[in-house]
Every structure is written in C-alpha cells, then in structure tokens.
N, C-alpha and C positions, 0 to 999 in steps of 0.2 A: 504462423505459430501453431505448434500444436495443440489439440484439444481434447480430451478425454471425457466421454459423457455416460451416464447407465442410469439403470432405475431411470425408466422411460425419460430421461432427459435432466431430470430434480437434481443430481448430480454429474457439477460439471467443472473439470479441472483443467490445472494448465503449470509448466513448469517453467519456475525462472529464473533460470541456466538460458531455455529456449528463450523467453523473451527478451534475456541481455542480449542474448546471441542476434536476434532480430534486428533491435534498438541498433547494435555496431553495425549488421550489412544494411541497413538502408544509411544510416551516417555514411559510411562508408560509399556508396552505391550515388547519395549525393553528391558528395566530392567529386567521383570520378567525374558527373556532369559539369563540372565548374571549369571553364578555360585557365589552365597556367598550372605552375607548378606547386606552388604558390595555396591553392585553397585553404588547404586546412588550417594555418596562420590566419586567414582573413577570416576565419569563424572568432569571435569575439566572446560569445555566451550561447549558455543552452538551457532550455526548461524539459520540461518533462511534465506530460497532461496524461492521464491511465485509468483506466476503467476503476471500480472500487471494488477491487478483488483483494483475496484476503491473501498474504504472501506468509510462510513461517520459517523460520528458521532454527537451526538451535543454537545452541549459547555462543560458540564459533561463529557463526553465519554460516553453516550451512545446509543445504534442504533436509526438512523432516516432512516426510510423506504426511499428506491428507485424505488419504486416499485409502477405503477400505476392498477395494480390488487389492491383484498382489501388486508391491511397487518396492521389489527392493533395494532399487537402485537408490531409492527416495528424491523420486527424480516429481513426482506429482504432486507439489510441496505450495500450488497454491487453490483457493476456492473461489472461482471465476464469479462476478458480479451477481449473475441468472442462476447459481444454483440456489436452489429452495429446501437443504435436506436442512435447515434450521428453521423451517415453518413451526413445530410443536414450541422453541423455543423463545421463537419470536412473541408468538403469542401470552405466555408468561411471563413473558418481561410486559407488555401491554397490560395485563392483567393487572400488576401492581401499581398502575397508574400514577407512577412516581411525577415527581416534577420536573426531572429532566427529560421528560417524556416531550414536553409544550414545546421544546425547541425544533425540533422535528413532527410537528403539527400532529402533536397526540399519541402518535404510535411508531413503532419501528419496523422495518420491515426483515422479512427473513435476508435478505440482499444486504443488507448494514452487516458491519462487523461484530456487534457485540449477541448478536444472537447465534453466529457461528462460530465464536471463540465457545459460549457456555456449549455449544454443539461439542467441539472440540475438546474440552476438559471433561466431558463425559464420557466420548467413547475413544478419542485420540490423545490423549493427555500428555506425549513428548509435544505436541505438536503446537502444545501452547506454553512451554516452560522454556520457551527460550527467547527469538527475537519476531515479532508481531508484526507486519507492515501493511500500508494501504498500498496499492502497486505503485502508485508513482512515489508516495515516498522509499520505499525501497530502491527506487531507480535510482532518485538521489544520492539515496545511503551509496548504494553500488558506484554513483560516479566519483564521489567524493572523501568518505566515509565518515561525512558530515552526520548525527544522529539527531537532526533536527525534522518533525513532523510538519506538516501545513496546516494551518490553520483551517481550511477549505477540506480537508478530509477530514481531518478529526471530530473537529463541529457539527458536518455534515452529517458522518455516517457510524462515528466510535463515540457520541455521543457527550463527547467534552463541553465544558461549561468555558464559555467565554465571554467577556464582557469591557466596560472600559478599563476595568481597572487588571487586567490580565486576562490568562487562561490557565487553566488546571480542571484538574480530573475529578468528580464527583464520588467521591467514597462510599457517600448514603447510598448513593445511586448501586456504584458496584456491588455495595454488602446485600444490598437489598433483593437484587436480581442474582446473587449465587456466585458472585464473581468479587468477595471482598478481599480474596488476594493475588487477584489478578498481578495488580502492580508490582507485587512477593515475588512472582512466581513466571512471571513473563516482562521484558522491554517491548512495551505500548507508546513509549518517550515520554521524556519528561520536560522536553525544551521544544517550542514551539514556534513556527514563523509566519508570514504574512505573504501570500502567493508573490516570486519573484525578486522578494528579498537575498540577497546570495551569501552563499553557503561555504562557508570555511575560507582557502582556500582555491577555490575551485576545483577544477578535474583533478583526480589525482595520478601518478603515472600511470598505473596497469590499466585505469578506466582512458585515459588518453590513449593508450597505445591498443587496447579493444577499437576505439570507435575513429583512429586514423586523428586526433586533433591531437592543438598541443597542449600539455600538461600544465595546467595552471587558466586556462581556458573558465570565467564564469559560468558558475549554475546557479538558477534560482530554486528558490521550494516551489515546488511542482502546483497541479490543480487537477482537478477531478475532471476528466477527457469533457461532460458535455457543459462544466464551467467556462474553461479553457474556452468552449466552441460558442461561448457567449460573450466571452469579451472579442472577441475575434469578429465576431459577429457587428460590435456596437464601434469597434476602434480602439 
C-alpha cells in the first residue's frame, strides 16, 4: 500500500482506492492458493480489522484529498493512524477536560479522530463535509454499502458514549471542543454494531466481483487491527 509522508514524517497519508485495491489482491491471491475450483463458494464470511486511520469521503463516496501537498487526483484521501499534524488540536480538546474525556483514560491523542476531523475543518474543510470513516469501517461500507459503524472504533477513538442502555454521540462533548455540527455537516454514522455482528446483506455485487467471492457472502462490523490481534490472540 502506498504511503505518503512530509514534514519530517508528522504527516502521513494513504489512499483508499489503493487499499481496496490491496484488500481484493490478496483475497484474491488467497483463493488462488486453495485446491479446486470451487474456493470462493467455500468462503462463508469475512471481517475486516484496520489500523485507525481517518478515511473521507464526499457526499458521493468519493475521495476528497487530505493532503496539503498537490493531490489533484484526490487520490490522498486518507490520514494514517501515526500521523501527528493534529497534536495543537489534540491538546485543546484535553484542555477542556470534558467528561467524555474519562472513557479514554483522560486525554486524547493526536492519532484519534476527533482531533483530526477539528484539524480538518480548519484548514481542509471539503474534507470533512461529507463521509467520515475509521478505515475498517469504510471497508465495510465498501463491501456492503452497509452504513453501520463498530462499536470498537467509535468508542475507542471518535470518542462515542456507550453504555447498557445504547450508544450515541455526545453533543456537549462536540459543541464543546468546536465540533458542534459535526453531525450537520459530515456522516460520522448514526447506527452502530457490536464487532462481528453482520452487516446488511452481506457482500454486495461489485464488492463480490473486486475481491473474486460470491455476492451475498457474510460481513461482520469490523475491529480495530490490534483488537482484532487480541481476540486472536485469547481464542
């Protein structure tokens, strides 16, 4: 996958065209290793685990650059986990020592998303007025065109309030930190799932005929790559 990095490394991109394109040659690349003709049928369901990079889209789905090099293909449409150009932002959102701050042990970090969306409505502003993803749920969306978010990212790193009694989005929270119309003004989603729970449908044609399965193929809501590498880990 490609990778785009400047200002000594603080920013670092990546585009997800390339990374759908990836996701299908290795599915693909699997199959071929499987004896018979037969494989792709015998694939049953799929997940999708992704670093927590920020993906955008515009109101279509399709890429809007993030990127303040030239890009006008608007091919560098997403903001890779390790980039740090929302460190000043990060930190004002901390300052305000809101309460939804405690679910994430106090503070946030420039790597979470909500300190590179207020990055983004300040100096990139198409780049947040249209469709918002954490990368694995974007892969979702992309296989299904399911618009359902995971629980496990949003909670995690876009700073959602969840509890027994449901999950939704903190308003205080976003007015507070500069971001009170977000939800106006950008799809952050509004329907929520439980890592592995499945998604619509399942695959849908054009994402079937990308990645060689067949159409209709389960997906569950995805999980943040080193969650994923802990349940993997325990069984």
């Amino acid at each position: 996958v490609k990778m785009w990095r400047y200002r000594g490394g603080d920013y670092v991109e990546q585009s997800s065209e390339d990374v759908w394109a990836a996701v299908a040659g290795s599915v693909r690349a699997a199959l071929a290793a499987v004896d018979g003709d037969d494989a792709s049928r015998r694939v049953a369901g799929l997940g999708f685990a992704a670093t927590c990079s920020l993906v955008c889209l515009d109101a279509s789905g399709k890429p809007v650059s993030v990127s303040e090099e030239s890009d006008p293909e608007n091919e560098r449409n997403i903001i890779v986990w390790m980039d740090h150009r929302a460190s000043d932002e990060a930190e004002r959102i901390n300052a305000t020592n809101h309460k939804a701050l405690r679910t994430v042990g106090g503070a946030v970090s420039p790597e979470m998303e909500m300190p590179k969306l207020a990055w983004l409505r300040a100096r990139k502003p198409a780049a947040a007025a249209g469709k918002a993803f954490d990368l694995a749920d974007y892969l979702t969306w992309r296989a299904t065109s399911e618009n359902t978010r995971s629980l496990c990212t949003t909670v995690c790193k876009w700073n959602l309030s969840a509890d027994a009694s449901g999950a939704r989005w903190d308003d205080d929270f976003l007015r507070t930190v500069g971001l009170g119309d977000l939800r106006d003004r950008c799809d952050v989603g509004e329907i929520f799932g439980a890592p592995g729970a499945p998604l619509g449908t399942g695959l849908t044609a054009a994402a079937a005929a990308d990645l060689g399965l067949a159409p209709g193929a389960a997906v569950g809501v995805g999980l943040i790559d080193a969650h994923a590498g802990g349940v993997g880990s325990v069984g």
